[in-house]
N, C-alpha and C positions, 0 to 999 in steps of 0.2 A: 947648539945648532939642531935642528926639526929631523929626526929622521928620515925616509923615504915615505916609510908607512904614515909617516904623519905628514908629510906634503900631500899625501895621495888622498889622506881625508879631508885635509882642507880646500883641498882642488873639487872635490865631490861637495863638498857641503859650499861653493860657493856656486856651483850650476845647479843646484838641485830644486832649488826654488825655481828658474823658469822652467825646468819641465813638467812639477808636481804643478804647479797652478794650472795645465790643462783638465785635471782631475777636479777641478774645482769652481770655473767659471761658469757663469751661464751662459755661453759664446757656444761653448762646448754642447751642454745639452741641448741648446737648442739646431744647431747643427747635426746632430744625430737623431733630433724626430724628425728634419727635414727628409732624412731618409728612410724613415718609418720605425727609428728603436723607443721602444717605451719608454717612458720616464724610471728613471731611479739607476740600479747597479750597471743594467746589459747596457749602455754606454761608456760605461769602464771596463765591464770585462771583452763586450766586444773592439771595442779599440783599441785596447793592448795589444790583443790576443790576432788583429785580422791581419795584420801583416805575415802571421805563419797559414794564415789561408781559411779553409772552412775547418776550423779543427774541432775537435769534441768539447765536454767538460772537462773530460779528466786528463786532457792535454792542457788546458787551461789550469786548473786546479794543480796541476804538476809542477805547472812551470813557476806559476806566481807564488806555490807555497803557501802562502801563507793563510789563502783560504779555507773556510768549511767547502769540502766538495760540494755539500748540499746546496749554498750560495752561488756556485757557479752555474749548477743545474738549471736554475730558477731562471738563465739569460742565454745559457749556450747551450744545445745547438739553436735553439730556437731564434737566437737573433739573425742567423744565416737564412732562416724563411724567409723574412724582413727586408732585408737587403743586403748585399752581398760583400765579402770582405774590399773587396777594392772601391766599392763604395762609402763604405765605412771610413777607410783609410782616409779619400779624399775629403770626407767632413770632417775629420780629425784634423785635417792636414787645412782648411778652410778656416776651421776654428784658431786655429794657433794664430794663423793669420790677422783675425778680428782681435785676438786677446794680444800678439805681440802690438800689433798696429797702436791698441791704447795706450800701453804703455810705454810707447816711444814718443808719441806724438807725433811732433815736426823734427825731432832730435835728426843731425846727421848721424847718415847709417856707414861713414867712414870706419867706426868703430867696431859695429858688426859685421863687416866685408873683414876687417883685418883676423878678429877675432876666428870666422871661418874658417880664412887662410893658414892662419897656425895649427889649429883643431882639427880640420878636417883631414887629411891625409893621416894625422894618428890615428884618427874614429876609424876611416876607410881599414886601416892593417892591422886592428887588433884582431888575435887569434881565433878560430870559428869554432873551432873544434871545442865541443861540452859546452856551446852557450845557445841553446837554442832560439831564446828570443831575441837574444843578440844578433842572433842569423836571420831569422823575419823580419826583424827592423833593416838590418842591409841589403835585403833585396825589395826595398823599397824605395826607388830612383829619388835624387834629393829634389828640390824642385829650386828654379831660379830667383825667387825672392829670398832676399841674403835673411831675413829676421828669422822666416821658417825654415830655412836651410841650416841657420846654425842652431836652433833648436835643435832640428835633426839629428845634428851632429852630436848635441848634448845628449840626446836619448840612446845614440847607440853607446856612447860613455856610460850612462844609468844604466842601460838595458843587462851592457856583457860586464860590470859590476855588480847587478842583479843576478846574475845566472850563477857568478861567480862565488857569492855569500849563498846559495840556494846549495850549490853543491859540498861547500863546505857543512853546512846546519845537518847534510845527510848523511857527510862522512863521519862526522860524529854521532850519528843515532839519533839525530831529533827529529821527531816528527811536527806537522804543521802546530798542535797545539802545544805544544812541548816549546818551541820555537817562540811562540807567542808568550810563554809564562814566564822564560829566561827575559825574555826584552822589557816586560813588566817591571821583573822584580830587580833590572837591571836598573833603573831609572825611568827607562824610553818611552815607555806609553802607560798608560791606567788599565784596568784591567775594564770597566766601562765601556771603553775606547776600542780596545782590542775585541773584547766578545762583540759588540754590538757592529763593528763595521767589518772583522770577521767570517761574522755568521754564525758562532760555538755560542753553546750554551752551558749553562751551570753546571751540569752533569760532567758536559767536555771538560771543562776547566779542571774542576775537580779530581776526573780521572789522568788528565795530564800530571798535577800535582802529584799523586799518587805514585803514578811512574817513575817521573823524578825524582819522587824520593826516595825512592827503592833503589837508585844508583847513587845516591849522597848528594845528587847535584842543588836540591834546597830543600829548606826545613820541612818538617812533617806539614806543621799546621799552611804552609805553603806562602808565607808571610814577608819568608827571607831567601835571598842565595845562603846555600853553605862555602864556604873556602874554595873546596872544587866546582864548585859552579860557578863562581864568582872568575876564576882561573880558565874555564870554557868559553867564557862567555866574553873572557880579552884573546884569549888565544885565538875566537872566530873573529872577530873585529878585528884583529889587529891582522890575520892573514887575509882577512879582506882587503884590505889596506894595501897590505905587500905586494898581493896577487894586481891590485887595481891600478899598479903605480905608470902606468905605458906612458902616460902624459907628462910627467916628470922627469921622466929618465929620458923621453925623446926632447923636450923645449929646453932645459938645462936653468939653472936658477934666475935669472934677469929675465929669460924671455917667461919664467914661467910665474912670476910675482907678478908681472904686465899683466899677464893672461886673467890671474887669479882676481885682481887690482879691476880690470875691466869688467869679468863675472860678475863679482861682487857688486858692483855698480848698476849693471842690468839687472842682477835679482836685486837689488834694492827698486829698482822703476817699474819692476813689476809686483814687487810685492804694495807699493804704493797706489798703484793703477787698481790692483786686485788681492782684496783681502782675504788673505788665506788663513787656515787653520792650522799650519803648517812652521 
């Protein structure tokens, strides 16, 4: 029988696809030069990030982790000249819209009325306290179309999940590129992938290895985890996990294989609608 910690990622890995594909579409970008953001990064870092308000870089760079600050630099504050977080918001919030809208078609939306109804009063009561973008995204009113509504809902799920593994990667001493080398050399991304959509550069990389290695956490030449690292790197995962279980322990196992069963099915229609890289 599946743990908690292991419901609680299968729960996350079956909504995680309709959120990330806002990061992705061109619905998205083109809705954020409607409201005057440049092409390329400041339409991800400003519409994550406008729900906590006009905030700096290095509240942005803070929160998300996993950035080069330098990269954030490059789009905040300056996207706030441009137009303004509540503006932001609503083109975000427009876009979801145009991208769920595809990949529903004409489908009845009986299934995403119910789906809200289960999900959303957890989303509403997860804890506030130490999740900060958890908290931006909640004082952001949900809106009455049920497709973006439950989005929504999915995102403060992501969001105080997000906050959630961010403060764990700090309790243990990792810094943003340190953070990215364990996830590499964990399986999860390429190191390609990580510098170039990052922001870090060679030198970065290499100094984080360095680091690393000097607490035993992976090999010299920075190739491999060592034992303890390989044991850090389930210990943050698997408390992410623990910590992220609100949904499981509040729907109880029938209503929450429904739930999961349903998810699954929507990120199947949207990954169909919209090809992700994900």
């Amino acid at each position: 029988m599946p743990t908690v910690a292991e419901l609680s990622r299968a729960f996350y890995q079956s909504y995680e696809p309709v959120h990330s594909a806002i990061y992705f579409v061109q619905a998205a970008q083109d809705a954020y030069a409607d409201v005057g953001l440049k092409p390329g990064w400041m339409g991800y870092f400003a519409s994550r990030s406008a729900p906590m308000g006009r905030v700096t870089a290095e509240v942005v760079a803070a929160t998300f982790y996993s950035f080069a600050p330098g990269l954030v630099a490059r789009s905040i504050p300056s996207a706030w000249e441009l137009a303004s977080p509540e503006q932001v918001t609503g083109a975000r919030l427009k876009a979801v819209g145009a991208m769920m809208s595809t990949a529903l078609g004409d489908e009845d939306e009986s299934g995403i009325e119910r789906l809200g109804a289960a999900l959303e009063p957890i989303a509403l009561s997860l804890p506030i306290a130490g999740h900060p973008l958890f908290g931006g995204h909640l004082s952001v009113p949900l809106v009455d179309d049920p497709a973006v509504r439950l989005w929504q809902v999915l995102t403060l799920f992501r969001e105080h999940r997000g906050d959630t593994h961010m403060a764990l990667l700090a309790t243990n001493g990792l810094r943003s590129m340190e953070a990215n080398i364990l996830h590499h050399l964990d399986g999860r991304a390429t190191k390609e992938f990580l510098t170039r959509s990052r922001g870090y550069r060679e030198e970065d990389w290499a100094a984080g290895v360095a680091d690393l290695a000097a607490r035993g956490l992976v090999a010299a030449d920075g190739t491999a985890l060592t034992d303890a690292g390989r044991e850090l790197k389930k210990e943050i995962e698997s408390s992410t996990d623990a910590l992220s279980a609100h949904a499981v322990e509040a729907l109880g196992a029938d209503s929450l294989h429904l739930v999961m069963r349903e998810l699954g099915g929507l990120s199947e229609a949207v990954r169909r609608a919209h090809p992700l890289p994900i």
